[in-house]
Each structure stands twice: as structure tokens, then as C-alpha cells.
N, CA, C and O atoms as a GROMACS GRO file, in nm:
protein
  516
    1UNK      N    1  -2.931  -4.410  -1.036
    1UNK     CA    2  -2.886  -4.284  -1.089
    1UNK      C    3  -2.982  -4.174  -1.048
    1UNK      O    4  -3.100  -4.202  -1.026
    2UNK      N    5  -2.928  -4.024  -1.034
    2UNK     CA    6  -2.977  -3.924  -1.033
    2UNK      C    7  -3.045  -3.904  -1.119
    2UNK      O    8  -3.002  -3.926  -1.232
    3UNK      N    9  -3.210  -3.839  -1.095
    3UNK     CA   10  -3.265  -3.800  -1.230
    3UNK      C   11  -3.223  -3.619  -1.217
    3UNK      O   12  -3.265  -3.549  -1.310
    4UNK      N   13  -3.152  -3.558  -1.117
    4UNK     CA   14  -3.117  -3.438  -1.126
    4UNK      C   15  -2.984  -3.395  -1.252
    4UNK      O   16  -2.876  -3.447  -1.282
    5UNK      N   17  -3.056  -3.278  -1.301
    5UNK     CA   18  -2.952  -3.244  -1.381
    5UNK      C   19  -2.917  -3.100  -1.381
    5UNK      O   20  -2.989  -3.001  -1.361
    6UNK      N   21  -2.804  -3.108  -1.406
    6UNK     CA   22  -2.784  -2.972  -1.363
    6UNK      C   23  -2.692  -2.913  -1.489
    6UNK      O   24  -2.598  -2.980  -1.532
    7UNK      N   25  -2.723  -2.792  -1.542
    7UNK     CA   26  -2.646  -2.710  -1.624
    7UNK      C   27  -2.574  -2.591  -1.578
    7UNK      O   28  -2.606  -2.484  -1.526
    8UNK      N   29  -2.414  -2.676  -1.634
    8UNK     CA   30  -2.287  -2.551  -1.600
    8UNK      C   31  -2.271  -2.472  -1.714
    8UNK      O   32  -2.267  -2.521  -1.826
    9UNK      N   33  -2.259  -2.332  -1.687
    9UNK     CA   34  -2.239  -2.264  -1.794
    9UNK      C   35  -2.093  -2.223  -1.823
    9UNK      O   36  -2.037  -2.164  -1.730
   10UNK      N   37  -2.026  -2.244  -1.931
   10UNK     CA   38  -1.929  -2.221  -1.952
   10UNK      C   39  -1.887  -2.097  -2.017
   10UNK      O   40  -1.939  -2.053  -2.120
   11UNK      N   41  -1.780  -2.036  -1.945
   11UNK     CA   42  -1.785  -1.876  -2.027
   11UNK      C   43  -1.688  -1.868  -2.165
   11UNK      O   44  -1.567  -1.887  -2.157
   12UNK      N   45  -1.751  -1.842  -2.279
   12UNK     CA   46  -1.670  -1.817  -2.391
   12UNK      C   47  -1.523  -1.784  -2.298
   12UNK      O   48  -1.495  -1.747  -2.184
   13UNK      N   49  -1.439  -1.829  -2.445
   13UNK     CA   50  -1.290  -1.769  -2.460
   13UNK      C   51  -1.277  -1.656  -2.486
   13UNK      O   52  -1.160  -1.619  -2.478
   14UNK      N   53  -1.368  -1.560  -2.523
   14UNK     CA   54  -1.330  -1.429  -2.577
   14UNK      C   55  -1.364  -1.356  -2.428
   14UNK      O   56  -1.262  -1.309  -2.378
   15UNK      N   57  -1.455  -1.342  -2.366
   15UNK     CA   58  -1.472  -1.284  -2.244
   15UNK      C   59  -1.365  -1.340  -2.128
   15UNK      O   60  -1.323  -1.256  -2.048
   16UNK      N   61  -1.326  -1.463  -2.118
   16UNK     CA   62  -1.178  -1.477  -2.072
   16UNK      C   63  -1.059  -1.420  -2.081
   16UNK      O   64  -0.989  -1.402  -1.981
   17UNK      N   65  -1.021  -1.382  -2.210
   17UNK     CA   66  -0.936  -1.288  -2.287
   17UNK      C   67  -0.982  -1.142  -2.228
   17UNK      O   68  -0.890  -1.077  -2.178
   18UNK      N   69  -1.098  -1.087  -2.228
   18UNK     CA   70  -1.097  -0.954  -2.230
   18UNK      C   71  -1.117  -0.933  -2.034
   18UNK      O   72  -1.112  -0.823  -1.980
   19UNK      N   73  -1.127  -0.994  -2.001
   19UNK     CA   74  -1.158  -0.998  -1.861
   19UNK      C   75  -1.020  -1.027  -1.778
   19UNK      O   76  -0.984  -0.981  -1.670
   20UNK      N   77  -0.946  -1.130  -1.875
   20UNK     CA   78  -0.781  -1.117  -1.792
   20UNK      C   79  -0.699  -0.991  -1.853
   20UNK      O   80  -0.610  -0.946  -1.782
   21UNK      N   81  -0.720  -0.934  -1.975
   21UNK     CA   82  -0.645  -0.807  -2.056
   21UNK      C   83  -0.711  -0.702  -1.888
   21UNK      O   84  -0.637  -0.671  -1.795
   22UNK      N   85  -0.794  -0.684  -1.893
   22UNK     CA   86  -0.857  -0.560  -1.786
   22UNK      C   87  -0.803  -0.609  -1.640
   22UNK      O   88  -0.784  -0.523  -1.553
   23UNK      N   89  -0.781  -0.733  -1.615
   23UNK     CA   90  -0.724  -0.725  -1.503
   23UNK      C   91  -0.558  -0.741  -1.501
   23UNK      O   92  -0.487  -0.738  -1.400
   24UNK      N   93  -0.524  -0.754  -1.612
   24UNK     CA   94  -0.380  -0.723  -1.629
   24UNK      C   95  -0.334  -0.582  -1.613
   24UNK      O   96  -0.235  -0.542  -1.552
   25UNK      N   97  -0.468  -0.482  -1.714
   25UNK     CA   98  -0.469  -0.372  -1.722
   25UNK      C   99  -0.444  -0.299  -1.608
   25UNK      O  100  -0.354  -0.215  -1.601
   26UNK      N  101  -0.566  -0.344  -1.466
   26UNK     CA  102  -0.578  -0.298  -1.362
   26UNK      C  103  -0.424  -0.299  -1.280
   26UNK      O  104  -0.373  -0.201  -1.227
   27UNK      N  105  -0.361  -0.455  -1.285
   27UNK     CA  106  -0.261  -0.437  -1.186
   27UNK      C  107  -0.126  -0.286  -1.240
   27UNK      O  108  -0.080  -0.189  -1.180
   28UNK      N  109  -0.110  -0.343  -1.377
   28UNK     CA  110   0.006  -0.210  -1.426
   28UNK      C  111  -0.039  -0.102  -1.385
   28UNK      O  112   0.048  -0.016  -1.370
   29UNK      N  113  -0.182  -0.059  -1.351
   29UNK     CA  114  -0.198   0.100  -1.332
   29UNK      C  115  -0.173   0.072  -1.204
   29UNK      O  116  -0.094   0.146  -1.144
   30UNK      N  117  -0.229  -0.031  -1.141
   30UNK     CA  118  -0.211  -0.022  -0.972
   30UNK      C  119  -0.030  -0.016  -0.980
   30UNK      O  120   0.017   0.083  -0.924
   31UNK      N  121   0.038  -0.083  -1.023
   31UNK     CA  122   0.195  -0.087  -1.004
   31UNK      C  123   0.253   0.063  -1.027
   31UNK      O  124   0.345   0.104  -0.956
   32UNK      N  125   0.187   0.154  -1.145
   32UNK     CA  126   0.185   0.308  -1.187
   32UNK      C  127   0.173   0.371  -1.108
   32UNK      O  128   0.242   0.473  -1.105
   33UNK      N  129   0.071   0.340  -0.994
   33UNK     CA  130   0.050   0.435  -0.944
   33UNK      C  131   0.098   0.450  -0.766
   33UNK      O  132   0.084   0.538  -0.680
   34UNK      N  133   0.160   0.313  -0.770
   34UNK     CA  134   0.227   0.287  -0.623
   34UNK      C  135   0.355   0.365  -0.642
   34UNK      O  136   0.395   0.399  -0.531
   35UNK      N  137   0.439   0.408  -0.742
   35UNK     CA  138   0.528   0.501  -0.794
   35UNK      C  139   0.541   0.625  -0.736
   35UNK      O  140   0.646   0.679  -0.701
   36UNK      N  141   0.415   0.674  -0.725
   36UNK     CA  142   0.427   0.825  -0.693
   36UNK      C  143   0.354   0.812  -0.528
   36UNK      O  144   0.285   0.727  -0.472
   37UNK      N  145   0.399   0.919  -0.496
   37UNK     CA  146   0.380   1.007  -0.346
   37UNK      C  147   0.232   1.062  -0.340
   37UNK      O  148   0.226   1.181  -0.371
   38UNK      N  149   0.140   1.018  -0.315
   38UNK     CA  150   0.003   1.095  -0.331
   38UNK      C  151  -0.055   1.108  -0.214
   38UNK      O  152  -0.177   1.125  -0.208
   39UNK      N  153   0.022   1.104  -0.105
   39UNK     CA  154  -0.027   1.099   0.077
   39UNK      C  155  -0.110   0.967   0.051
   39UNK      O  156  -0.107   0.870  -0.025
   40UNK      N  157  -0.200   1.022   0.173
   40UNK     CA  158  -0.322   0.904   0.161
   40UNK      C  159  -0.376   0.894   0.089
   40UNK      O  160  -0.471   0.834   0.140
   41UNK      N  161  -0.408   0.908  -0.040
   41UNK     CA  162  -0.488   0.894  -0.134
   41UNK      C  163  -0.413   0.758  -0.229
   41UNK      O  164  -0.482   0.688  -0.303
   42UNK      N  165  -0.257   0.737  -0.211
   42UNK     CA  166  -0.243   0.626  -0.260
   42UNK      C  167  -0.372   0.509  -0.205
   42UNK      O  168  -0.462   0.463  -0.275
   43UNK      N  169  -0.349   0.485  -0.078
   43UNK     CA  170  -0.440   0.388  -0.016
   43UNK      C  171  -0.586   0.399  -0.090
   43UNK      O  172  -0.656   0.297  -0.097
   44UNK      N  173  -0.617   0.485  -0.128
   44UNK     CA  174  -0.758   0.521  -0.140
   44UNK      C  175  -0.762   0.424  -0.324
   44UNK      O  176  -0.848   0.350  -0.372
   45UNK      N  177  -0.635   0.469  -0.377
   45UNK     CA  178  -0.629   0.403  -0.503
   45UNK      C  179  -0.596   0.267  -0.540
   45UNK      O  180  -0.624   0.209  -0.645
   46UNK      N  181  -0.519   0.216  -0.415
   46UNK     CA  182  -0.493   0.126  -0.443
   46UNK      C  183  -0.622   0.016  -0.393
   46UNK      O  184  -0.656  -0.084  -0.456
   47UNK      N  185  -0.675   0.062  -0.275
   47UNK     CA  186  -0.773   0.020  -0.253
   47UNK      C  187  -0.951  -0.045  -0.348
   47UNK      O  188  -1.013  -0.150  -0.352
   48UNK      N  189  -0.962   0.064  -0.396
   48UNK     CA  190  -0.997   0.086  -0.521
   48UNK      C  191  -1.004   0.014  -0.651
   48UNK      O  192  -1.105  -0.028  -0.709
   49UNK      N  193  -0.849   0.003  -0.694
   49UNK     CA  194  -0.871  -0.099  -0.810
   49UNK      C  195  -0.804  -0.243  -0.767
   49UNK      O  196  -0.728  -0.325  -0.818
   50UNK      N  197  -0.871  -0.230  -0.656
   50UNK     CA  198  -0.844  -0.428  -0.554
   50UNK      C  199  -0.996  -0.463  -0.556
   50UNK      O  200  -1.026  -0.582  -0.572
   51UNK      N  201  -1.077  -0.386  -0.542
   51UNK     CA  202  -1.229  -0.357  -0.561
   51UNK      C  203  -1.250  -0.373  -0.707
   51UNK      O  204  -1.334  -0.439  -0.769
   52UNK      N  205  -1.175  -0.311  -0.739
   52UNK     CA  206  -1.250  -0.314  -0.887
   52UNK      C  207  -1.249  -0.443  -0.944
   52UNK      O  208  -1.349  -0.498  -0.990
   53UNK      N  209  -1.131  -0.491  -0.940
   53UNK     CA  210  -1.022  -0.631  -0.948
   53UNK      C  211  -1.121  -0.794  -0.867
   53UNK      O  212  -1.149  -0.905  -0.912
   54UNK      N  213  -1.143  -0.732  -0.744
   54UNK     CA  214  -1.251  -0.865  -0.693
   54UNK      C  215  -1.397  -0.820  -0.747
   54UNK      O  216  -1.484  -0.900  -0.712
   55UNK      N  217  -1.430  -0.741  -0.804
   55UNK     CA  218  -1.577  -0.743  -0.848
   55UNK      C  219  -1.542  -0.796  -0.995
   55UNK      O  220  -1.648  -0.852  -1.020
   56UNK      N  221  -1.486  -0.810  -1.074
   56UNK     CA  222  -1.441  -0.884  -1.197
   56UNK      C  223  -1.394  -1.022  -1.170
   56UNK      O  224  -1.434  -1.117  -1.237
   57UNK      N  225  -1.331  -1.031  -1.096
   57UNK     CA  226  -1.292  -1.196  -1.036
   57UNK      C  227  -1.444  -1.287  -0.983
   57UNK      O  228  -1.486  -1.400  -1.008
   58UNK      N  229  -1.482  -1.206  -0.923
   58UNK     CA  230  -1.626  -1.314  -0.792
   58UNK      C  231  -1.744  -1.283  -0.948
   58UNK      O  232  -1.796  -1.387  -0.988
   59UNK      N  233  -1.773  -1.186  -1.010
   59UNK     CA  234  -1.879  -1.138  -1.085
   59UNK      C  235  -1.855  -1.251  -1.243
   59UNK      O  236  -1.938  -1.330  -1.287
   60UNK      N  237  -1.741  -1.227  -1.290
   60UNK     CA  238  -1.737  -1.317  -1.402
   60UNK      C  239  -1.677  -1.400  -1.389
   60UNK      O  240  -1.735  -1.503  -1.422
   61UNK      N  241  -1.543  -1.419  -1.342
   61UNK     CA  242  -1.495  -1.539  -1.295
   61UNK      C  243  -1.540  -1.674  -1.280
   61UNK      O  244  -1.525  -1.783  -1.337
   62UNK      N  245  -1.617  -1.614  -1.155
   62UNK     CA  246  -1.657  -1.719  -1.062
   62UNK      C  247  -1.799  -1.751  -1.142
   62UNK      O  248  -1.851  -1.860  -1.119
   63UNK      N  249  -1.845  -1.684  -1.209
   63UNK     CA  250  -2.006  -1.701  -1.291
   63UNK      C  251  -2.088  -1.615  -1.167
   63UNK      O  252  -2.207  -1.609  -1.198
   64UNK      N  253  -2.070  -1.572  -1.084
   64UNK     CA  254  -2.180  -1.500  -1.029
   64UNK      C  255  -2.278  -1.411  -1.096
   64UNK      O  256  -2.372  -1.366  -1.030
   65UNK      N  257  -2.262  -1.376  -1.246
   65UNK     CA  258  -2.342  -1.285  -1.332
   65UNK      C  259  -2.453  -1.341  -1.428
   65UNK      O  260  -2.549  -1.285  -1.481
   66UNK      N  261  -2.390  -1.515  -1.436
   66UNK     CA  262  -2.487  -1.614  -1.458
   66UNK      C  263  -2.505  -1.696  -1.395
   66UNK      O  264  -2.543  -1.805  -1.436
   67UNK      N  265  -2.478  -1.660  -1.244
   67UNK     CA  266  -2.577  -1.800  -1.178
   67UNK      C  267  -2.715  -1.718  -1.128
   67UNK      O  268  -2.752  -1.606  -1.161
   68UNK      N  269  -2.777  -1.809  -1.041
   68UNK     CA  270  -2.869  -1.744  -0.992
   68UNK      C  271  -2.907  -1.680  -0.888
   68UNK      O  272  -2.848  -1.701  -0.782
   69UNK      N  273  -3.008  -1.592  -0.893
   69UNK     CA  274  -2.982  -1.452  -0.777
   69UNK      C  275  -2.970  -1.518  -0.648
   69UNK      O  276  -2.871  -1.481  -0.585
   70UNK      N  277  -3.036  -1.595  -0.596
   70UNK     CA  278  -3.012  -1.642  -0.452
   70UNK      C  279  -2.853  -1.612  -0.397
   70UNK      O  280  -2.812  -1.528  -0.316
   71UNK      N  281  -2.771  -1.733  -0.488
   71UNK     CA  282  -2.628  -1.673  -0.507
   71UNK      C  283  -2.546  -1.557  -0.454
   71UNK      O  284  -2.464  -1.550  -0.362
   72UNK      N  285  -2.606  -1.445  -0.565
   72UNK     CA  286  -2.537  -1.369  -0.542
   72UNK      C  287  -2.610  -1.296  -0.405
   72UNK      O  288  -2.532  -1.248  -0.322
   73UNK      N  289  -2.751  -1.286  -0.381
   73UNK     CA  290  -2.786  -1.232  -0.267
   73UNK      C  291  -2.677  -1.262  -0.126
   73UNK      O  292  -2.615  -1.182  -0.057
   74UNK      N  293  -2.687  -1.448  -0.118
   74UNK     CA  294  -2.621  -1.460  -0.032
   74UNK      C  295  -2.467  -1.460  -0.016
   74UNK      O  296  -2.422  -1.505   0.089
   75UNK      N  297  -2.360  -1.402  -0.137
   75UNK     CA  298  -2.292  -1.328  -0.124
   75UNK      C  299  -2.258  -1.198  -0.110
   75UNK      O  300  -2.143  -1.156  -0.094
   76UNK      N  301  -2.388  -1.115  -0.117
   76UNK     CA  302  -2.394  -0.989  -0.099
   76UNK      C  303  -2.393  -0.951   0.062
   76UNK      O  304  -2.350  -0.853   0.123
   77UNK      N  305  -2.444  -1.045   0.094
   77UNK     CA  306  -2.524  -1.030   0.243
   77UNK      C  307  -2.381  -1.084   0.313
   77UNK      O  308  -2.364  -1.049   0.429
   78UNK      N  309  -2.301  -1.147   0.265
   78UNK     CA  310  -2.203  -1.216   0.345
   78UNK      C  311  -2.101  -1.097   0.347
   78UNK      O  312  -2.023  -1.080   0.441
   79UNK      N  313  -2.109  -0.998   0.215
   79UNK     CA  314  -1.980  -0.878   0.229
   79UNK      C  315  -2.059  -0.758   0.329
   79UNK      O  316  -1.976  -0.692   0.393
   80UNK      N  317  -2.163  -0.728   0.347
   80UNK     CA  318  -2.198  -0.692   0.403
   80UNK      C  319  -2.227  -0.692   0.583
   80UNK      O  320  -2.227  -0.584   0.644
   81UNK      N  321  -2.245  -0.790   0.636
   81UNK     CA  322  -2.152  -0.874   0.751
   81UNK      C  323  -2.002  -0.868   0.821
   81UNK      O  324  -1.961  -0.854   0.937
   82UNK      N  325  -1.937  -0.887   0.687
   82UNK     CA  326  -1.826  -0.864   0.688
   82UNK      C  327  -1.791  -0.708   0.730
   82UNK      O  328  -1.726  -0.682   0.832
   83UNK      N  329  -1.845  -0.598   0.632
   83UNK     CA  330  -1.806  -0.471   0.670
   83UNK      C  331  -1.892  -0.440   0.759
   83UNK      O  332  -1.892  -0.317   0.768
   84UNK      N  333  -1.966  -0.486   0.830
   84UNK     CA  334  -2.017  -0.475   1.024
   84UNK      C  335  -1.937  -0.501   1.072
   84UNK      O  336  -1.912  -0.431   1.170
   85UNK      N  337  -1.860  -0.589   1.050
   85UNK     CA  338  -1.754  -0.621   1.159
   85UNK      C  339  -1.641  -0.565   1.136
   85UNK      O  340  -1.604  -0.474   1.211
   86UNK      N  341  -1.597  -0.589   1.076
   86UNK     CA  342  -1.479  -0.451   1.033
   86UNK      C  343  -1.516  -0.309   1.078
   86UNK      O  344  -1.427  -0.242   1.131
   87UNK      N  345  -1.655  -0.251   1.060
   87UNK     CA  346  -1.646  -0.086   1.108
   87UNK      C  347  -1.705  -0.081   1.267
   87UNK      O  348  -1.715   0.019   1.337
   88UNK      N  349  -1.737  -0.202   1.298
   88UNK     CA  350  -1.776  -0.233   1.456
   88UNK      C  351  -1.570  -0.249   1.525
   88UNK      O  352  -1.530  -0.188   1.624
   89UNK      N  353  -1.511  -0.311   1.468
   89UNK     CA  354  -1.325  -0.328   1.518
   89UNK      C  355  -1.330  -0.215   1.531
   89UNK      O  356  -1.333  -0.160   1.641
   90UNK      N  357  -1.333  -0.125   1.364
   90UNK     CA  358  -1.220  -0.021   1.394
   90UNK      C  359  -1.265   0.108   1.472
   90UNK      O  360  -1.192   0.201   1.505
   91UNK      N  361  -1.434   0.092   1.499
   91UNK     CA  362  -1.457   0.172   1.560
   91UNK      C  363  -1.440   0.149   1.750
   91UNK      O  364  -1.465   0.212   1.853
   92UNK      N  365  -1.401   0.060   1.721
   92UNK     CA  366  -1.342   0.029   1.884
   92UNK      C  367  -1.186   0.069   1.929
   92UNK      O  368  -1.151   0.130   2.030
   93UNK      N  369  -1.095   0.010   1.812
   93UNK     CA  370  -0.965   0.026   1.810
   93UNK      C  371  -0.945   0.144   1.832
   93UNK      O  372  -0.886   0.181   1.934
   94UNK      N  373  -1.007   0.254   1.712
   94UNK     CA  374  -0.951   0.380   1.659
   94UNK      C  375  -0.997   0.488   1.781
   94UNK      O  376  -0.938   0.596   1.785
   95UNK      N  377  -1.122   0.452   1.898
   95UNK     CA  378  -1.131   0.525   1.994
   95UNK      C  379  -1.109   0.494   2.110
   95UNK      O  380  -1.165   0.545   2.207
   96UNK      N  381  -1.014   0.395   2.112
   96UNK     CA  382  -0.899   0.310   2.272
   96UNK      C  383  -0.829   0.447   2.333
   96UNK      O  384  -0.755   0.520   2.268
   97UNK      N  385  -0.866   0.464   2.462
   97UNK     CA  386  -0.760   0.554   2.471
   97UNK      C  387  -0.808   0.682   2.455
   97UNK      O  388  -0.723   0.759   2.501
   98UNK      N  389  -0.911   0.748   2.409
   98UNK     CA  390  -0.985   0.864   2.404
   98UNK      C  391  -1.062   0.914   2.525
   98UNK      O  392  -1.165   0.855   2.559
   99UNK      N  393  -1.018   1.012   2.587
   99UNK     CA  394  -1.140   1.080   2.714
   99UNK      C  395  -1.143   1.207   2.686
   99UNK      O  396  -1.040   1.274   2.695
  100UNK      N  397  -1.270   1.266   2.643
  100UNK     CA  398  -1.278   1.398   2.604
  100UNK      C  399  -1.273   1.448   2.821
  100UNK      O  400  -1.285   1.371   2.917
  101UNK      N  401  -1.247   1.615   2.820
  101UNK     CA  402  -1.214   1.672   2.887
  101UNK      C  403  -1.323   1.681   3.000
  101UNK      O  404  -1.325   1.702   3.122
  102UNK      N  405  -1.403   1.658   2.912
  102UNK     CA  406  -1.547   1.660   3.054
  102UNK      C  407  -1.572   1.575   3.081
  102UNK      O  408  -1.647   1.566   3.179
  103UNK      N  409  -1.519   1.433   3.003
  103UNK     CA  410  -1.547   1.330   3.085
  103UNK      C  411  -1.403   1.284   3.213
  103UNK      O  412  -1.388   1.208   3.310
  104UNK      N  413  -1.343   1.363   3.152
  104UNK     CA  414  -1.245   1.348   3.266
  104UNK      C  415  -1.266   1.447   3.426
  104UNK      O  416  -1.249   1.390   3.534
  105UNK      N  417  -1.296   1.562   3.422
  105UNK     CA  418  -1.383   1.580   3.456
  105UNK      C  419  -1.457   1.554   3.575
  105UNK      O  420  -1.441   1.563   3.697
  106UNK      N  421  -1.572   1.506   3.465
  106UNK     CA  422  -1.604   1.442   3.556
  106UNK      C  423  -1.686   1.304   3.681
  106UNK      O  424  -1.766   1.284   3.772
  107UNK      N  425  -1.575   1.240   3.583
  107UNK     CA  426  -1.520   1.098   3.648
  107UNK      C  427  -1.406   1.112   3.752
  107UNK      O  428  -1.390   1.026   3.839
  108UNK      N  429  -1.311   1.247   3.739
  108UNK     CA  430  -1.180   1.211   3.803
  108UNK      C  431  -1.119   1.152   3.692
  108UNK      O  432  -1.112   1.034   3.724
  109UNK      N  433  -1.079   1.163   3.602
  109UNK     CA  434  -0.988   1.118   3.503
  109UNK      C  435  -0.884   1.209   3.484
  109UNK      O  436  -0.890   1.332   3.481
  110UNK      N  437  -0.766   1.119   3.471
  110UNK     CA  438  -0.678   1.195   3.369
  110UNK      C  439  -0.654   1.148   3.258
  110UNK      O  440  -0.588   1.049   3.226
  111UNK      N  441  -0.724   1.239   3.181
  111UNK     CA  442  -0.688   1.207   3.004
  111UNK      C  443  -0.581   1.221   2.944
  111UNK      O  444  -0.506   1.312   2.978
  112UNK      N  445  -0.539   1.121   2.822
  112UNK     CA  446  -0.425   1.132   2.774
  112UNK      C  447  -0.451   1.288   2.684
  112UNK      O  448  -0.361   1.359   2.638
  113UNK      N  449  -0.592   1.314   2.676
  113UNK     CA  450  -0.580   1.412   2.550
  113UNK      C  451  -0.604   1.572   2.644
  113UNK      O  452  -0.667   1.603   2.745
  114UNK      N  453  -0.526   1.635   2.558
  114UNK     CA  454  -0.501   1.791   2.624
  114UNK      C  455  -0.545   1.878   2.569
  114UNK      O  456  -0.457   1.893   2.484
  115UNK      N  457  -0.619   1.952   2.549
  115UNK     CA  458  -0.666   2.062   2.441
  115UNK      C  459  -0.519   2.198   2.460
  115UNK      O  460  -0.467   2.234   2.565
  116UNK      N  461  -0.492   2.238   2.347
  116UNK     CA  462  -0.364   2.320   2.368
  116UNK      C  463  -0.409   2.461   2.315
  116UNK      O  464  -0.400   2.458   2.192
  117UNK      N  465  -0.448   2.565   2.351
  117UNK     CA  466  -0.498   2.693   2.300
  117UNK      C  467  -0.389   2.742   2.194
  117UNK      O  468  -0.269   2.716   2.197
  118UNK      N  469  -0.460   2.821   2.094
  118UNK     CA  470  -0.413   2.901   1.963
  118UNK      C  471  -0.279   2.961   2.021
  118UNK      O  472  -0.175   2.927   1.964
  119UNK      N  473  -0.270   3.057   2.143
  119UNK     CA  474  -0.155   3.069   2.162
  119UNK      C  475  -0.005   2.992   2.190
  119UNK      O  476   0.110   3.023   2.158
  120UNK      N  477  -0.070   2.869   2.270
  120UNK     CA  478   0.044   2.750   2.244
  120UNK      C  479   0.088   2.696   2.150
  120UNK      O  480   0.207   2.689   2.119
  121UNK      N  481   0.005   2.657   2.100
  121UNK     CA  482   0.036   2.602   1.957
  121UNK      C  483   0.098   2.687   1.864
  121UNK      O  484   0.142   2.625   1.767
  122UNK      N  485   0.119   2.822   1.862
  122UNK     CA  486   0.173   2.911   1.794
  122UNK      C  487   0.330   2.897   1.846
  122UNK      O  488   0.427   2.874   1.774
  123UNK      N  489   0.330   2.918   1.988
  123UNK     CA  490   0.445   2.940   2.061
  123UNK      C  491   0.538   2.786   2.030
  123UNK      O  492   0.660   2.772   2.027
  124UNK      N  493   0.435   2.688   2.011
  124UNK     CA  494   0.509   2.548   1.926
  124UNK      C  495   0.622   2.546   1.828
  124UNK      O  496   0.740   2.514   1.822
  125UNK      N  497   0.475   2.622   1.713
  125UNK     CA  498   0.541   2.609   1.578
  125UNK      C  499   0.672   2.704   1.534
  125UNK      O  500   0.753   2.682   1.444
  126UNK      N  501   0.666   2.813   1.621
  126UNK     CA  502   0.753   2.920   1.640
  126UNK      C  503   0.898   2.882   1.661
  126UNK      O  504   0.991   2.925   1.592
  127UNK      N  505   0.914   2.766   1.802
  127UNK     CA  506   1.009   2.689   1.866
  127UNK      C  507   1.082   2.573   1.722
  127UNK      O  508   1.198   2.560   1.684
  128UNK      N  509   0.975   2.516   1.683
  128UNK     CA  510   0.989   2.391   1.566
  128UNK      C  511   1.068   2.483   1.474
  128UNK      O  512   1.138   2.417   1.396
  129UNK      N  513   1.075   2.582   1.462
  129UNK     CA  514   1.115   2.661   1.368
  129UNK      C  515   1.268   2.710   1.356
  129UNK      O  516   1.301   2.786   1.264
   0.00000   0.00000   0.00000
């Protein structure tokens, strides 16, 4: 036999209760608020209380608030990783396809992007009209 022992901590029933009420809470406002038209700022909200929602899930849930720090360090460090690589993608994706004017220029490029002066763009919106 193992002489290792190890203690699991078990989380009361009452912090179960109040921890699924708040994430019940969370989804109805998230469902509230997918309702209305708010441009981009839906995303921003819904985003938001999905965050709020996995920091209550991984934090008490999972016991990350009573285990020990190593733990949570090396889950901290793992979301952190994570959003390197994610803002390393999208900062690749989101500038595919971009040649500012001087680098076209001068490379010899033709850029997809056009700079359109105040007067065009007037003479646009005028036409749209």
C-alpha cells in the first residue's frame, strides 16, 4: 500500500446552489441580451459573460480556488499561450492582402487598397443617394 495520502476537498451544497443560480443567472441575461440589435457590442457582451461564466466554472467548479497555486499558475500560463496564439493568427489573417501605397510603390505593386480623396468619396455618397 501507498503511504501517500491525499485530501479532496469537497465543496459545500450551498456554494453549489449559489454558483449554479449565477450561472443560470448569467445565461438568461446572455439569452436577454442576444434579443436586441447593439452592433458590435453584442459580441463584446456576449463575449463577456462566457468569461465571466468560465471563470466561475474552472475557479469553483473545478476547485481551482482551493487547490494549490502551482495549479492555478500553470493554468494561467496555459490561457495565456493560448491568447499568443490567437493574437499572433489574427494578426496574420486580419493583414492578408494589405499593401499600403508606398509599398506598392515601391516594389512595383499593385495594391488591392486605393486611397479615394474627400472629393470622391463625396461624389460616392451623393450617387448612393
Amino acid at each position: 500500500m501507498s503511504s501517500h495520502s491525499s485530501e479532496h476537498f469537497v465543496l459545500p451544497i450551498k456554494y453549489v446552489v449559489i454558483f449554479f443560480a449565477a450561472l443560470v443567472g448569467l445565461t438568461v441575461l446572455n439569452l436577454i441580451t442576444a434579443q436586441y440589435q447593439l452592433g458590435p457590442w453584442n459580441l463584446y457582451i456576449a463575449m463577456g459573460l462566457a468569461v465571466v461564466k468560465a471563470v466561475i466554472i474552472v475557479w469553483f467548479f473545478m476547485g481551482l480556488h482551493w487547490d494549490k497555486g502551482f495549479n492555478a499558475a500553470i493554468f494561467l500560463s496555459s490561457l495565456l499561450f493560448i491568447m499568443i496564439f490567437v493574437l499572433f493568427t489574427l494578426a496574420d489573417v486580419l493583414t492578408r492582402g494589405f499593401v499600403s501605397p508606398e509599398q506598392a510603390d515601391y516594389y512595383g505593386l499593385k495594391s488591392p487598397v486605393h486611397l479615394i480623396s474627400k472629393e470622391k468619396l463625396e461624389q460616392m455618397e451623393k450617387a448612393e443617394k
